[in-house]
Each structure stands twice: as C-alpha cells, then as structure tokens.
N, C-alpha and C positions, 0 to 999 in steps of 0.2 A: 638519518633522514635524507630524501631526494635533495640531490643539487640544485633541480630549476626553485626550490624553494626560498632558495638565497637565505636560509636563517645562520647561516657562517657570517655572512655581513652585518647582521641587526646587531646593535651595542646595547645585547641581554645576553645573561647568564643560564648557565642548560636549565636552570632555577627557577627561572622567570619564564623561559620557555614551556618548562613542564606544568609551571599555573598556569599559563596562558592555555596549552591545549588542554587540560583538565576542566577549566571552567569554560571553554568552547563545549566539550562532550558533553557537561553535564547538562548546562544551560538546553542545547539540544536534545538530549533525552528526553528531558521534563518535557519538552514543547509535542516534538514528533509523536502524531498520530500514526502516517499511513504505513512505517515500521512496525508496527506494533500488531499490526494485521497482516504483513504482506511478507512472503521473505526473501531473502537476501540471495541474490546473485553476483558473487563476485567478493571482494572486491578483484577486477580486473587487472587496472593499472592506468597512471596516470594518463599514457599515450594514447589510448583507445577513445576515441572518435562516433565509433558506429559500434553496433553488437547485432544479430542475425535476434529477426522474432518469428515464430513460427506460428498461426493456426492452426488446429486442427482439427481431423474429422475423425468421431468417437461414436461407436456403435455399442448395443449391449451385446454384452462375453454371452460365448455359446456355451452350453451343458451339454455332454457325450454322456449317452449311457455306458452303463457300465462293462459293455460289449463291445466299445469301441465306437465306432460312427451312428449317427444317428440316420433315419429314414432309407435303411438299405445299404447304408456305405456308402450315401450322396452326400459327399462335402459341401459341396453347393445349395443345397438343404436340410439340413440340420437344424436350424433354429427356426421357432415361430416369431414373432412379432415385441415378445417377449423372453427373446433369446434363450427361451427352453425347448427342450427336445422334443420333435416332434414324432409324432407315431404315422407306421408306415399305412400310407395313403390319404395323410393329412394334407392340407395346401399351407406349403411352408413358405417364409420371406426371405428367399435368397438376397444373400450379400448381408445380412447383419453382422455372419461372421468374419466380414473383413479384418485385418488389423489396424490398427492406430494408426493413422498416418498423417502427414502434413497435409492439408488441404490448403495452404498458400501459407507463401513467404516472401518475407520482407525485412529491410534495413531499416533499422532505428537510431536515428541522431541522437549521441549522449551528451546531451545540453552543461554548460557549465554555470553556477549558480556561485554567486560572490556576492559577500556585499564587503566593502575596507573600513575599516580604522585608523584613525591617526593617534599619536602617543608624541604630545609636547616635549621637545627636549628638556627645559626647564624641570617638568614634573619628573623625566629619569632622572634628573641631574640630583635634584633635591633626595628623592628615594635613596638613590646612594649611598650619600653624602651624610646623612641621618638614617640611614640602616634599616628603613622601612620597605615594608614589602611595596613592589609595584601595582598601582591603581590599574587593574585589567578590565574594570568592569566594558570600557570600548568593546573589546574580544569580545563581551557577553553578549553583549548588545548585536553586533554584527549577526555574533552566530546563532541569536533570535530571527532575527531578520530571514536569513539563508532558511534557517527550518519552516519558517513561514510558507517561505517559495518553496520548498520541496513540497509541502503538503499540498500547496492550492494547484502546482503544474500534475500532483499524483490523482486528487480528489478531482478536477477535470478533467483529466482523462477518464477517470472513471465514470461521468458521466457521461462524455462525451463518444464513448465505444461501448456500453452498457446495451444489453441485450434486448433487453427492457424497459420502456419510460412509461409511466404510468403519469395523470395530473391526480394530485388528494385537494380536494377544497371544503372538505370538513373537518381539520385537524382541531377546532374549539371543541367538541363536544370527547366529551369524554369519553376515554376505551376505544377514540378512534384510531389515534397512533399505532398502536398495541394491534387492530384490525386491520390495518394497512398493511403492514409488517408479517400478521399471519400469510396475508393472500398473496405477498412477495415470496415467502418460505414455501410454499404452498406452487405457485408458478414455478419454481425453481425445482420442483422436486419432480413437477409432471416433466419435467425437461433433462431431468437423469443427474440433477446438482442434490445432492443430500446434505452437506454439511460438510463439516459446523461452520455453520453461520455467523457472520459478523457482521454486525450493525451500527451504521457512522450517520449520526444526525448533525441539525445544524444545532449552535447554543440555544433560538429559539422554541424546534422541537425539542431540546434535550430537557429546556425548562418545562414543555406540556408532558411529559413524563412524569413528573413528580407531582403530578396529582393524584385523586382516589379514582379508581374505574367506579362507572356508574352505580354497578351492580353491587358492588362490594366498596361501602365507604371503609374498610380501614385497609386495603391493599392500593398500594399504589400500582400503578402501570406498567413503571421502568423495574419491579419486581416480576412481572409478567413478562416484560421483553427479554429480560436475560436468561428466565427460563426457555426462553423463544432459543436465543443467540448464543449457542455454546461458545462461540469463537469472542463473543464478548460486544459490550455497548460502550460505544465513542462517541463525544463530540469533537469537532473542528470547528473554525474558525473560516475552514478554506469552504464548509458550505455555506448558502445563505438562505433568509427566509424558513420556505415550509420542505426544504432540499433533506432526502433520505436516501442513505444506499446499503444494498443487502448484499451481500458479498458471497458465494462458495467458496472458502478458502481450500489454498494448495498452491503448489508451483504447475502444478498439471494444470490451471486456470490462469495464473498468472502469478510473477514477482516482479523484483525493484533491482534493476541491474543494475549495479554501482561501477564504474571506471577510477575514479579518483574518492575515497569516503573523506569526510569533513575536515579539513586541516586546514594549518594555517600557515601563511608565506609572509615572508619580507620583500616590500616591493622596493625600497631603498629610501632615501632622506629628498624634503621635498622640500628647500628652505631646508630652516632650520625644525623639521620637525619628521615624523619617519614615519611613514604610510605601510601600515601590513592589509592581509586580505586573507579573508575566511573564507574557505570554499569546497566546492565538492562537483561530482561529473555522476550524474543517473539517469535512468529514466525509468517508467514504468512498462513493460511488457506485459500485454491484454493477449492469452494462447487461446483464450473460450468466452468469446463475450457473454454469449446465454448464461454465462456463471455470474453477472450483473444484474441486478435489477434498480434504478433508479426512479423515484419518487420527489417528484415538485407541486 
C-alpha cells in the first residue's frame, strides 16, 4: 500500500485493514450510480492533479465504391450529406469526409473527495482485549458519504454540459415519462447518438414509473422505458424534483477519469482517539455534449 497513506502507523492489524477496505468498496458499490453507466478511465495515480479533456468534431464515415473514389476520383467529394457515395455530376457536401479530430481542448482539475472517521481508542482497546472483531461500521458510513459526492459532482456535470435541456411540466399524467424519454432518444439519434441508451431519473420520477400507461392498464411504464434504455434505468438521489438524463453511452462521448480510486488513509491520533479518511481523486470528462440530453 502507498506510504503518503500512513496505515504503517494506525494500531490495526492487515486484518482489520482488509475489513475496513472491504466494507468501504462494498458499502460504495451498492450506493454508486454514475459507475454503472459511465466507464473508467484510469486508475491514474495518486499524484495526478489535472488530466487533458478533449472535444470533438465527428462527421459521418464516407462510402467508396467499389472502384475506388467516388464522383470521378474527387476526394473532396465523395460523400452526400448522408455520407454515401455520390454519383458523377451530383452536388456533393464536401468536407464530411474529414477525420475525427479535436475540435478543442482543455485541462480538468481532478478534485479530491473525503469524508473522516474517528475510531475511540477505548473501543480498539476493548476489541482486542475480548477478541472481537473491530466496529468499522465509521468506514461505512464515510464511504456512503464520498459515493454521495461522487454521484451529485458526476450527475451536475451532466446537466450542467448536456447538449440538450428540454423543461417537462406534465410528468402527472400518465405515459408521459415514457413520452419524454422517447423524444430525448429520438433528438439524439437525428444528431448521429444511436445508443444504448441509459436513463437516470430522480427517486420522484423513478416513482411515477411504476404506474400503468394510460392505454394499457396492466403494463406499466418503467417496463416501456427499459425497453427504451438498452444501457439501462437509474435512479440517484443526486437528481431532484422532475430532473432526467438520457445518456449516449461510450468513451467516445464521455468517462469518469479516476487519479486516486476509493481508499482509505490513516491521518494519525488526535487526543486520545485516531482520525482515518476515506477518499478518492476523479472527475468526469464530457468529449460530446450532444450525447446529453437533460430534462427538468
């Protein structure tokens, strides 16, 4: 384990350690939503500070007949508007077949996210002393906390750089949820995001899901949405109110750059009692906003 972590110093056994970080990861899994959609870049390393984000600019792929170049052997026009091959003397849209490339870049601060624990000498003492396992539930507790903050800094961001914001203020009536969600999948697909789809409500809409669609009283909604959301139906805690987000998943749209992933340190004795801290270093990275669509 890293040195800046000081767990050489803490008066625990590799024992103790290993339940302490076991019910850190766990307690965190169960919690973390925006992992569950998003993937993983890194992990880094604890030093790392910033990481490079790129935008980019994404045209549709060109189609070559089977001759080679299209419209005469003019590179520069080859494709229509619909990045298929055009026929000679058609009026074609130069430049779709550019390449992929950064359309702007930028440095992202990789924020670090803690919350501490303290652990009563008395209570080691006793554990000891009487051969009972140590009370870690503190550790659990904390690294609820942290997963918290990871989700609500991940879930604003995504609203807050989201391609799309739409307001819904008929979410009572039924089968609207479900209608909302179409014409978000639907915006994203005239815009070249196909899928799969992932869909993150707040616990409010999550609960107007679970009713019957008007049309058909014994189907419910959130049966409807998932056939929607190949990538899957969330709720958080980190949206609120009538707050939805439609996602294009991929790393070509966006991941979750990690510097330091979830651990736990010994900060040393404070008084008589010893202060650890549960923590981690990420951030989110948005390469294609139009792959958002957010709904309030």
């Amino acid at each position: 384990m890293e040195d800046f972590l000081m767990r050489g110093d803490a008066p625990l056994s590799a024992e103790e350690w290993a339940a302490i970080d076991g019910v850190v990861v766990a307690t965190a899994k169960k919690l973390l939503v925006g992992r569950r959609l998003i993937e993983i870049f890194g992990p880094l390393g604890a030093g790392f500070q910033t990481v490079p984000v790129n935008q980019y600019h994404v045209t549709p792929a060109c189609l070559h007949s089977s001759a080679g170049d299209c419209c005469g052997g003019k590179d520069d026009e080859c494709c229509d508007k619909e990045g298929e091959c055009c026929n000679e003397g058609d009026e074609c849209c130069g430049g779709d077949c550019d390449a992929v490339d950064v359309a702007q870049r930028g440095i992202l601060e990789l924020p670090l996210l803690h919350k501490d624990f303290v652990m009563q000498w008395r209570d080691m003492a006793q554990a000891k002393q009487l051969g009972w396992p140590l009370d870690i539930s503190p550790a659990a507790a904390s690294a609820a906390m942290v997963a918290r903050k990871e989700d609500e800094m991940i879930f604003g961001e995504l609203f807050d750089q989201a391609g799309a914001k739409v307001e819904e203020t008929a979410w009572a009536k039924p089968g609207a949820v479900f209608a909302a969600l179409v014409n978000a999948t639907g915006a994203l697909a005239e815009k070249g995001f196909f899928g799969p789809y992932a869909v993150v409500v707040s616990p409010a809409v999550y609960a107007l899901l679970h009713r019957p669609m008007a049309e058909q009283m014994g189907l419910l909604e959130i049966k409807q949405v998932k056939e929607l959301a190949s990538g899957g139906v969330y709720q958080t805690p980190a949206l609120k109110g009538n707050q939805a987000l439609v996602i294009s998943q991929g790393v070509e749209n966006l991941d979750l750059a990690v510097a330091q992933d979830l651990v736990t340190a010994y900060l040393g004795p404070a008084g008589m009692e010893h202060v650890f801290r549960v923590m981690e270093s990420l951030a989110l990275r948005v390469k294609r906003p139009d792959a958002i669509y957010a709904i309030e």
